[in-house]
GUKENU-845854 format. One record per residue (C-alpha): chain; y, z, x; residue in three letters; residue number from 1. Coordinates in steps of 0.25 Angstrom, whole numbers. Layout:
<pts>
- ch|y|z|x|aa|i
- A|Y|Z|X|ALA|NUM
...
</pts>
This chain:
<pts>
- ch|y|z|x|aa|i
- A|-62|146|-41|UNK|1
- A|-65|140|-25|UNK|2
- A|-71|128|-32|UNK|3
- A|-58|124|-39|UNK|4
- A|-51|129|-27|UNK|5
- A|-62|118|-19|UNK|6
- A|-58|109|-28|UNK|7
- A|-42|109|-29|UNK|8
- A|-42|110|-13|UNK|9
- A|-52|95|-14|UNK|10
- A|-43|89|-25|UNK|11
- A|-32|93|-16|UNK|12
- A|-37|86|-5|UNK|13
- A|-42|74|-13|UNK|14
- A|-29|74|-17|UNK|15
- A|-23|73|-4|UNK|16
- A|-33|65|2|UNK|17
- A|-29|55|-8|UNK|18
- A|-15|56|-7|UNK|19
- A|-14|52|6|UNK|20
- A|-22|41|7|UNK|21
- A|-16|35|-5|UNK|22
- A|-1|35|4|UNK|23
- A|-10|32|17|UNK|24
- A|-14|18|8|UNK|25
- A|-1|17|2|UNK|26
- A|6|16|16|UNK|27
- A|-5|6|21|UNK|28
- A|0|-1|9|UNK|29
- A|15|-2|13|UNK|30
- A|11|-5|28|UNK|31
- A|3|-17|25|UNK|32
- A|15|-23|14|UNK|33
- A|26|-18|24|UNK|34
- A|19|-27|36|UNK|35
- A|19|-39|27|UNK|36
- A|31|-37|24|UNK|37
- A|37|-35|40|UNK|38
- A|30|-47|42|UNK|39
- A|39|-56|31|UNK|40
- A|51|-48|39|UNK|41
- A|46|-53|54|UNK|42
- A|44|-67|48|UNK|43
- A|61|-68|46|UNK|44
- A|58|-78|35|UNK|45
- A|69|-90|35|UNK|46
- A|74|-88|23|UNK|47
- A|74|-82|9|UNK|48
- A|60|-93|4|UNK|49
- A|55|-88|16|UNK|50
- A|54|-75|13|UNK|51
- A|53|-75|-1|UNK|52
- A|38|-81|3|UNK|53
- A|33|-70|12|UNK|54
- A|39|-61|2|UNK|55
- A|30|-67|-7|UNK|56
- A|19|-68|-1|UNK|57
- A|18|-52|2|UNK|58
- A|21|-50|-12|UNK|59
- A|9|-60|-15|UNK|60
- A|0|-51|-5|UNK|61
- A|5|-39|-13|UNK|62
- A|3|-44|-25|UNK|63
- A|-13|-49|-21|UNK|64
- A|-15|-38|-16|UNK|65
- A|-9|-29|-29|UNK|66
- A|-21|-37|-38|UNK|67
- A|-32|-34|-28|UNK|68
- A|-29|-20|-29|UNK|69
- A|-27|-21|-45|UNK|70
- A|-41|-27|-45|UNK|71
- A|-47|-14|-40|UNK|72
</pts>
């Protein structure tokens, strides 16, 4: 019986563990697109072709790096 209590208290704690790094990477995640994405806001593009192309290019960067991920 204390062995499978040892056990569920680590899977528990495994389980934790993993949890929170998984949203501690998830939020790097969002603050690296959000800053390339307040950088196309600073640049106050002249007009619509102008942004239209730094929108672009982050979803190129998102998509490249989308593969790479795939890859493994």
């Amino acid at each position: 019986m204390a062995a499978m209590d040892d056990q569920a208290a680590f899977t528990k704690t495994l389980q934790e563990k993993f949890e929170k790094k998984l949203i501690d990477h998830e939020i790097a995640q969002l603050e690296y697109w959000k800053v390339q994405l307040d950088k196309i806001l600073a640049l106050r593009p002249d007009g619509v072709a102008s942004l239209q192309l730094h929108i672009r290019k982050v979803s190129d960067m998102m998509g490249n790096r989308i593969k790479v991920l795939k890859r493994g």
